[in-house]
CHARMM internal coordinates of N, CA and C (Angstrom, degrees):
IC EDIT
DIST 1 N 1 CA 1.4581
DIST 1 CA 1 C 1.5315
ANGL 1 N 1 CA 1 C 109.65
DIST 1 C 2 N 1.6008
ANGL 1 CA 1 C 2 N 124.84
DIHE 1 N 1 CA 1 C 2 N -175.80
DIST 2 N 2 CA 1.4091
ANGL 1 C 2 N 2 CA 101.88
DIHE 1 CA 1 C 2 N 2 CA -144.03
DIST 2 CA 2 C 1.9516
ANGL 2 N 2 CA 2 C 75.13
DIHE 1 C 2 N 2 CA 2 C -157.03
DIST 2 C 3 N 1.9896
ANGL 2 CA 2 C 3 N 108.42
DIHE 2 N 2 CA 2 C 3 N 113.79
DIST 3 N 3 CA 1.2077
ANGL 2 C 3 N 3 CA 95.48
DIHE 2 CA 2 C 3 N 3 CA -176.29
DIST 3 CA 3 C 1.3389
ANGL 3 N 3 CA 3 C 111.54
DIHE 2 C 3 N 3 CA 3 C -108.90
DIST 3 C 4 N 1.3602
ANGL 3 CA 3 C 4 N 113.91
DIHE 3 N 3 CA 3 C 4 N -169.61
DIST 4 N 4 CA 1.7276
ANGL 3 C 4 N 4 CA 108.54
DIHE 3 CA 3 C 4 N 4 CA -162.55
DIST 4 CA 4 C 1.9573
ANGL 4 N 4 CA 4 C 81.30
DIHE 3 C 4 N 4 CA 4 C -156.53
DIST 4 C 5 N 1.5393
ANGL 4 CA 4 C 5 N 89.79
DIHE 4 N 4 CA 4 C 5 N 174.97
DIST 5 N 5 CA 1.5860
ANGL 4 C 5 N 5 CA 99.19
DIHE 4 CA 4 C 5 N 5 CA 176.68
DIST 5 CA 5 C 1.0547
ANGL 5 N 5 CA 5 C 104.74
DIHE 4 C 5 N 5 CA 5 C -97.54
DIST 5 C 6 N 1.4145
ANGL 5 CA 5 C 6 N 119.90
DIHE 5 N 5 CA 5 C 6 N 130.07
DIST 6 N 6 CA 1.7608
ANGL 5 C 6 N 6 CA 112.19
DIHE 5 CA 5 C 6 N 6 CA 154.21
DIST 6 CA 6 C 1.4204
ANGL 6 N 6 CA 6 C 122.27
DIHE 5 C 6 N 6 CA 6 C -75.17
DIST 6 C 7 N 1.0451
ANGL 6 CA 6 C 7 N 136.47
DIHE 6 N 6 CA 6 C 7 N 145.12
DIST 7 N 7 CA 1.4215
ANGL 6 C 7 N 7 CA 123.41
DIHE 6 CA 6 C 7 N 7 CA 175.78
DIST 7 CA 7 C 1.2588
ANGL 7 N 7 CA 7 C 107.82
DIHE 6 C 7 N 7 CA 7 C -90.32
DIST 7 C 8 N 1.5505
ANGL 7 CA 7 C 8 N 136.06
DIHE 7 N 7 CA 7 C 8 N -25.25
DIST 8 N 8 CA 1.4403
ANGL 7 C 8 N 8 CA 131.03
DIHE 7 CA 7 C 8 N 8 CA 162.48
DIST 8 CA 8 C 1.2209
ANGL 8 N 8 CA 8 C 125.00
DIHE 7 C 8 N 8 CA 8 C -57.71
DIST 8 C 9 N 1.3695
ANGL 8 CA 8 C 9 N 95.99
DIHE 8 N 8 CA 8 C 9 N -62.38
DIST 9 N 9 CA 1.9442
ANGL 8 C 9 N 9 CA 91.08
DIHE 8 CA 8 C 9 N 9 CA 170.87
DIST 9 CA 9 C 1.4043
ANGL 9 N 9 CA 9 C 122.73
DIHE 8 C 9 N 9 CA 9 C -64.13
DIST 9 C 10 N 1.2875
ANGL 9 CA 9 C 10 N 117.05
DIHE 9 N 9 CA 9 C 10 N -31.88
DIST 10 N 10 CA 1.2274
ANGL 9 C 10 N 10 CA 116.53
DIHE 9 CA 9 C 10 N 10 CA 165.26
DIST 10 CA 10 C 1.6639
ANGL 10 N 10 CA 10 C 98.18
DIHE 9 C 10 N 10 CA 10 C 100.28
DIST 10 C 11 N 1.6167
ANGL 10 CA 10 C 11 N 122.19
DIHE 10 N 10 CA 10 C 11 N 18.97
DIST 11 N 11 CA 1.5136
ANGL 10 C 11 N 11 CA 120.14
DIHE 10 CA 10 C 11 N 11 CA -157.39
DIST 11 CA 11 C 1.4178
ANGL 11 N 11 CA 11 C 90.45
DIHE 10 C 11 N 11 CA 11 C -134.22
DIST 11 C 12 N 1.7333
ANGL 11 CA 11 C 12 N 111.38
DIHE 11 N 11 CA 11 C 12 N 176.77
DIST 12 N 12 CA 0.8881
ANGL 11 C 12 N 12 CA 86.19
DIHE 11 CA 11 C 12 N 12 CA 140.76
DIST 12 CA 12 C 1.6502
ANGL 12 N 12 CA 12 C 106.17
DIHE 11 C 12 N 12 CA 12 C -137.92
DIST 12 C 13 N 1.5638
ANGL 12 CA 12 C 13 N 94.94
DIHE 12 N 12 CA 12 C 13 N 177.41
DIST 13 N 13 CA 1.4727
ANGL 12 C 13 N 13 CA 112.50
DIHE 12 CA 12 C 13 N 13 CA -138.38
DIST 13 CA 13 C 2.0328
ANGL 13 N 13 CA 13 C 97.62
DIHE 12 C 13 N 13 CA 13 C -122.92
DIST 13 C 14 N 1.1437
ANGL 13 CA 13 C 14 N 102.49
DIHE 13 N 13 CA 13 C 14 N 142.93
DIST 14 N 14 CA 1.8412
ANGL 13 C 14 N 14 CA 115.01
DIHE 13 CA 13 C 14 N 14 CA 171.66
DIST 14 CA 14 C 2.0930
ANGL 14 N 14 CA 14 C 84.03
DIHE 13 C 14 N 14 CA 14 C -64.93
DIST 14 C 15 N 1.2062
ANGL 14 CA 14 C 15 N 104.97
DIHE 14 N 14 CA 14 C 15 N 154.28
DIST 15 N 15 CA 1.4399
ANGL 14 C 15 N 15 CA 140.18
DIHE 14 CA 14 C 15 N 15 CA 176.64
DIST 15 CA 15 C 1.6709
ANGL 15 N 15 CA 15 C 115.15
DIHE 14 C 15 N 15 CA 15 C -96.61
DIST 15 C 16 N 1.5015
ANGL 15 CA 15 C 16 N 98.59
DIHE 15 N 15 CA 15 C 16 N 99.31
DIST 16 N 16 CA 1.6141
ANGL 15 C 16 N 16 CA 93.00
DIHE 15 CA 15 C 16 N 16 CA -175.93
DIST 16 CA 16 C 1.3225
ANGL 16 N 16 CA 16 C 113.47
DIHE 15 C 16 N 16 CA 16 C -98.67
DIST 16 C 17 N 1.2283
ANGL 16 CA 16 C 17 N 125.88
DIHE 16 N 16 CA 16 C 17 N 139.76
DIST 17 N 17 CA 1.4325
ANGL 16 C 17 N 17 CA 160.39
DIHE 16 CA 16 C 17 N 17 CA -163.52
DIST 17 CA 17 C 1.8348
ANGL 17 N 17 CA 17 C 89.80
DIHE 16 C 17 N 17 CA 17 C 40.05
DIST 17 C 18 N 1.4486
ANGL 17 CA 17 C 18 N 105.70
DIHE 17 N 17 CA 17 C 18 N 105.12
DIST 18 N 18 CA 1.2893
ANGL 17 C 18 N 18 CA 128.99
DIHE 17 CA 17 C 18 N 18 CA -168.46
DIST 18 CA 18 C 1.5343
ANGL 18 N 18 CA 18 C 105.02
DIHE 17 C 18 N 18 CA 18 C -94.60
DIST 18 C 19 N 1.4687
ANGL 18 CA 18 C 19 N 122.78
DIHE 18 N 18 CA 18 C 19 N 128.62
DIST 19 N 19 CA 1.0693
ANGL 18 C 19 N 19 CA 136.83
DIHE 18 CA 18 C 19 N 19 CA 165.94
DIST 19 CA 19 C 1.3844
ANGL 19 N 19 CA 19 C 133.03
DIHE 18 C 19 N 19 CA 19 C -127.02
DIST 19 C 20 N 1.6572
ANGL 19 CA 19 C 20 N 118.00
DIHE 19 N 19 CA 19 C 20 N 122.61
DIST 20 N 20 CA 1.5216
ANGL 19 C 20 N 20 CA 115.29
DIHE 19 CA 19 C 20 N 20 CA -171.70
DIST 20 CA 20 C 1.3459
ANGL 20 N 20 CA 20 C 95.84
DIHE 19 C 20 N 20 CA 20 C -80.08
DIST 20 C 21 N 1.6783
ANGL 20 CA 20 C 21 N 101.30
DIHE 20 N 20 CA 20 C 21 N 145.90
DIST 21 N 21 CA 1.4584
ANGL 20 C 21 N 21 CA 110.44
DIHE 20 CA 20 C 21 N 21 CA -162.25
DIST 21 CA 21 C 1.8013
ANGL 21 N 21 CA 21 C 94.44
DIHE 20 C 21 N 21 CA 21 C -134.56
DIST 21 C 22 N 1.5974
ANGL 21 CA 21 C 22 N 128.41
DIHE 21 N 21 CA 21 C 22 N 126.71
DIST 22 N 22 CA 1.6016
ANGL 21 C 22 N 22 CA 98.20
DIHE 21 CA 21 C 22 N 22 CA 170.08
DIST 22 CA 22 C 1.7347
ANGL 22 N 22 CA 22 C 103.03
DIHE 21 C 22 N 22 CA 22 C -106.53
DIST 22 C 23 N 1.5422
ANGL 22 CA 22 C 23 N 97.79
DIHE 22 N 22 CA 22 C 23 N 149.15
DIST 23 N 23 CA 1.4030
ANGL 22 C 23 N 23 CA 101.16
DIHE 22 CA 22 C 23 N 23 CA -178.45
DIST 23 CA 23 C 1.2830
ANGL 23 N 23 CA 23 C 131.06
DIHE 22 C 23 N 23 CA 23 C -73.76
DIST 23 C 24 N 1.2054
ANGL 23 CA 23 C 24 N 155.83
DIHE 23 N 23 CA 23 C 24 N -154.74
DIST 24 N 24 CA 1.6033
ANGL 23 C 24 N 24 CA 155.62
DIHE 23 CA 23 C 24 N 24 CA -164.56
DIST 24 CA 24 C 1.8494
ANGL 24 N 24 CA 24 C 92.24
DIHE 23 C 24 N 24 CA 24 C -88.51
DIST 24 C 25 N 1.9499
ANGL 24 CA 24 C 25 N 109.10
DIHE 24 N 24 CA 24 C 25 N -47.78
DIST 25 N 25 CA 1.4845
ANGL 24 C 25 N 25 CA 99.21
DIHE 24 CA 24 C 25 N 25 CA -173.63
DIST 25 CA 25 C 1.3536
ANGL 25 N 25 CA 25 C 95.68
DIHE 24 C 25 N 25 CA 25 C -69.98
DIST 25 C 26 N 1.4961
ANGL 25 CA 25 C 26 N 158.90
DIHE 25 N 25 CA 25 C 26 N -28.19
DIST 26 N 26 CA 1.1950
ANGL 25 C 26 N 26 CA 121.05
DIHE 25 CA 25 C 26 N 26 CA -120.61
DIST 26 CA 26 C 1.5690
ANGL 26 N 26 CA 26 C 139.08
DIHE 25 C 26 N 26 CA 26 C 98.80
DIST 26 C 27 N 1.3166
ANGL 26 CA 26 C 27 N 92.35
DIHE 26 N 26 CA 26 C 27 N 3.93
DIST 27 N 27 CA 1.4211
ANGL 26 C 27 N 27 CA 103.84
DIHE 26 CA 26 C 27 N 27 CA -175.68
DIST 27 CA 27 C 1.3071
ANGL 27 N 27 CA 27 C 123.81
DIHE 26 C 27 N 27 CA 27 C -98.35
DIST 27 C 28 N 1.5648
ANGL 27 CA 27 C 28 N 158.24
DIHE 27 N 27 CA 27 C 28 N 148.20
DIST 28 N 28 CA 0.7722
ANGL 27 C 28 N 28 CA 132.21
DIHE 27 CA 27 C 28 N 28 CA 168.79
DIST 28 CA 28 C 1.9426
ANGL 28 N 28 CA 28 C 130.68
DIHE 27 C 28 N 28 CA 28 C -78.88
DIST 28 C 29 N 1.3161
ANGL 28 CA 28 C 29 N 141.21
DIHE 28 N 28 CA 28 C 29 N 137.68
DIST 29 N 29 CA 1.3323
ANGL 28 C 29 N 29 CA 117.76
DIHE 28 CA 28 C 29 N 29 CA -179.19
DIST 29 CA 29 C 1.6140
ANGL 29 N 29 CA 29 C 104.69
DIHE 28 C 29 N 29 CA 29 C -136.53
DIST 29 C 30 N 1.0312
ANGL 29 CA 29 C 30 N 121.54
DIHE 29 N 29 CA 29 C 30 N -156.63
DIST 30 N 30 CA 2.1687
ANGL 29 C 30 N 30 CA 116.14
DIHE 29 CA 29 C 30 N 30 CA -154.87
DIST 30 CA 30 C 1.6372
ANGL 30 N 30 CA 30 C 79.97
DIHE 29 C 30 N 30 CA 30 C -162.10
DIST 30 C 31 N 1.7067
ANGL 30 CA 30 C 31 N 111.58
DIHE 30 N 30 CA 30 C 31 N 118.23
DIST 31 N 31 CA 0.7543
ANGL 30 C 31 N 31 CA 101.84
DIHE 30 CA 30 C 31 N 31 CA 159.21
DIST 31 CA 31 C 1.7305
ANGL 31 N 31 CA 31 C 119.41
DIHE 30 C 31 N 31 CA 31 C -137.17
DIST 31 C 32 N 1.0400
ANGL 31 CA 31 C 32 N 123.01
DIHE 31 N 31 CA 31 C 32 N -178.71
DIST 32 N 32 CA 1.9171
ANGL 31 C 32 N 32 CA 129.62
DIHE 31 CA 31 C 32 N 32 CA -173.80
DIST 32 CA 32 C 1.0564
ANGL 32 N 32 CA 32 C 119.82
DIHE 31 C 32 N 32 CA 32 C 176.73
DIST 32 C 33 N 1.7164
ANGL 32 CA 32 C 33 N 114.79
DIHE 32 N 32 CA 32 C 33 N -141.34
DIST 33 N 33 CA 1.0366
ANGL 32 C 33 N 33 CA 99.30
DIHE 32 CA 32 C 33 N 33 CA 178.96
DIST 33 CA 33 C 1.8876
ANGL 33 N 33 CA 33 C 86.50
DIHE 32 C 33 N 33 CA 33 C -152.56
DIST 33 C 34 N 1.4585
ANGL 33 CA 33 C 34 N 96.99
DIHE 33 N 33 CA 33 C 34 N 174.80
DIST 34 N 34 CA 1.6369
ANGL 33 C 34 N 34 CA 112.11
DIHE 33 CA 33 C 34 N 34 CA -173.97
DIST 34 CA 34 C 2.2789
ANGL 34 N 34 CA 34 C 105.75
DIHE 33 C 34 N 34 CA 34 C -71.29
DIST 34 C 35 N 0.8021
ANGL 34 CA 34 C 35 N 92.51
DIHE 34 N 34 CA 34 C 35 N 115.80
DIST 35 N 35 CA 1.3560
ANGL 34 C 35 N 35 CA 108.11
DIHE 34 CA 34 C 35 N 35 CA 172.39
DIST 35 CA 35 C 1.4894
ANGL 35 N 35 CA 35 C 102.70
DIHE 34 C 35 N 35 CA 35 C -44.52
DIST 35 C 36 N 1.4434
ANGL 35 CA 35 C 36 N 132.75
DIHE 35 N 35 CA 35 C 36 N -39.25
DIST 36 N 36 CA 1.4357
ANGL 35 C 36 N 36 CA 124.49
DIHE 35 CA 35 C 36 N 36 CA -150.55
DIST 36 CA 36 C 1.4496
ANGL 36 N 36 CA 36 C 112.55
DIHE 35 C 36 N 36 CA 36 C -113.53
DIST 36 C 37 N 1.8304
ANGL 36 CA 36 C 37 N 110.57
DIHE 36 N 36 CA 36 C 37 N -27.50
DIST 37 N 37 CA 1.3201
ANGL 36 C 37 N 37 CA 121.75
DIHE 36 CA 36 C 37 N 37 CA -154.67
DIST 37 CA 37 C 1.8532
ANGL 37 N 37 CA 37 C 89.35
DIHE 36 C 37 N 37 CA 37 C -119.18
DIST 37 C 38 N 1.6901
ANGL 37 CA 37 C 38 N 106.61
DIHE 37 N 37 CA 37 C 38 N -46.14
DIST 38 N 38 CA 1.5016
ANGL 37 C 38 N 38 CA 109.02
DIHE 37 CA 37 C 38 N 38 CA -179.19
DIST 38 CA 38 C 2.0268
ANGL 38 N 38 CA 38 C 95.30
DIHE 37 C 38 N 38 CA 38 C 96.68
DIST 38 C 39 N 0.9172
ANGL 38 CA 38 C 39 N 131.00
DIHE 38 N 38 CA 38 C 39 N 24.22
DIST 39 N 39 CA 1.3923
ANGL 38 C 39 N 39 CA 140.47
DIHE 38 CA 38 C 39 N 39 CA -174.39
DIST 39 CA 39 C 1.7538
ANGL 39 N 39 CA 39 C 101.01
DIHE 38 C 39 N 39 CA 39 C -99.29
DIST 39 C 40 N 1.2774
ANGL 39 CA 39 C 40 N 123.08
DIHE 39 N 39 CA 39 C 40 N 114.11
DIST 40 N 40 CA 1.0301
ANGL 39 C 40 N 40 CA 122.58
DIHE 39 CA 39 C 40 N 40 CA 157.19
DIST 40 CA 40 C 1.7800
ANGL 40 N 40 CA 40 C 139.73
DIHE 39 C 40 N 40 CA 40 C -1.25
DIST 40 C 41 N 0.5227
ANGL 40 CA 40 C 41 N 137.48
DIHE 40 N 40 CA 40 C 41 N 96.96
DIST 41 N 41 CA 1.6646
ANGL 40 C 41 N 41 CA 126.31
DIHE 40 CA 40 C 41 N 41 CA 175.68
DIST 41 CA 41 C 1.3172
ANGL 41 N 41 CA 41 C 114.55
DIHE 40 C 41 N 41 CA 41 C -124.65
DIST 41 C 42 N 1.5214
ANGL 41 CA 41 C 42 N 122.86
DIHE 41 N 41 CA 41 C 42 N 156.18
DIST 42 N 42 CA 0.8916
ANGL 41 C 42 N 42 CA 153.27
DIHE 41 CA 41 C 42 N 42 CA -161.52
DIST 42 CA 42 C 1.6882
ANGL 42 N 42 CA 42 C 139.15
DIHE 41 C 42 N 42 CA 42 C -166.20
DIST 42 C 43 N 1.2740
ANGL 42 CA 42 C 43 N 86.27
DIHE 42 N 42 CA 42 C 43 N 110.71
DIST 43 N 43 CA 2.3723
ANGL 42 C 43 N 43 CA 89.71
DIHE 42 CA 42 C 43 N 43 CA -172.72
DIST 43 CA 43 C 1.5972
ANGL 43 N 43 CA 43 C 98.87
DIHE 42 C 43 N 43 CA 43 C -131.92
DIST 43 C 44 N 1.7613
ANGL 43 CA 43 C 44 N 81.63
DIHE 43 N 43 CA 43 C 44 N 113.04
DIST 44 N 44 CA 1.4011
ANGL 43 C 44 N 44 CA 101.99
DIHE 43 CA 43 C 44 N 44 CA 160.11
DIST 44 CA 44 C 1.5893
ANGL 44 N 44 CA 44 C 139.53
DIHE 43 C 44 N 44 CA 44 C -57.93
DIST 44 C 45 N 0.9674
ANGL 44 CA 44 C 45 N 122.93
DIHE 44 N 44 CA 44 C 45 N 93.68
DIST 45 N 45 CA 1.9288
ANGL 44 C 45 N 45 CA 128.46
DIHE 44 CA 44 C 45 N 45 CA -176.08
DIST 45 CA 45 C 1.7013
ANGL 45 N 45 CA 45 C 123.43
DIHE 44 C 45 N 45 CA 45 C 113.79
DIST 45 C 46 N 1.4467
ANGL 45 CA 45 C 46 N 111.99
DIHE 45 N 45 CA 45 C 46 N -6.94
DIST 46 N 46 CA 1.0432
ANGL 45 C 46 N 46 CA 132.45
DIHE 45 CA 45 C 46 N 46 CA 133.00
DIST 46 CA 46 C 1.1489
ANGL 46 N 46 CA 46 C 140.88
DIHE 45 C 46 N 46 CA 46 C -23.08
DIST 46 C 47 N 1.0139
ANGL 46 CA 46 C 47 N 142.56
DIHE 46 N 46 CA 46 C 47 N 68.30
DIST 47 N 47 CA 1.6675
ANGL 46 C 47 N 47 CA 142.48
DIHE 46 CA 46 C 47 N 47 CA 175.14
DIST 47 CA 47 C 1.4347
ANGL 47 N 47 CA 47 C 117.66
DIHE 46 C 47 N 47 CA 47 C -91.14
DIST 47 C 48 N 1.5830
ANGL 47 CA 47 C 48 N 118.35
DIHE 47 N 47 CA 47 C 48 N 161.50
DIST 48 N 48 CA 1.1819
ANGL 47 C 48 N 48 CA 124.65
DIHE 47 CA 47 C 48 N 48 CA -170.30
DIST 48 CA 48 C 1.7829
ANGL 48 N 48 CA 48 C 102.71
DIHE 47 C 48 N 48 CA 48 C -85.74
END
COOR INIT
IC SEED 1 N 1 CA 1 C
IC BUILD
C-alpha cells in the first residue's frame, strides 16, 4: 500500500481506496483519502 501525510492527523497514514491520477505535467500521483479522519490525501510519483 502506498502512504501519504495527512495534515489532520498529523501522521502518516496507508491510502484508502487508492487511485493513479496523472497530473497537468505528466506526472504520475496516488490519490484517496485518510482511513481514520476521511481527509483527502495525495503523493506525488507514487504508483500502485
Amino acid at each position: 500500500m502506498v502512504q501519504a501525510y495527512c495534515v489532520k492527523c498529523r501522521a502518516k497514514r496507508e491510502i484508502k481506496d487508492p487511485k493513479v491520477v496523472t497530473m497537468k505535467n505528466g506526472k504520475k500521483a496516488v490519490t484517496g483519502v485518510c482511513p481514520v479522519c476521511g481527509t483527502k490525501l495525495y503523493r506525488i510519483g507514487a504508483t500502485l
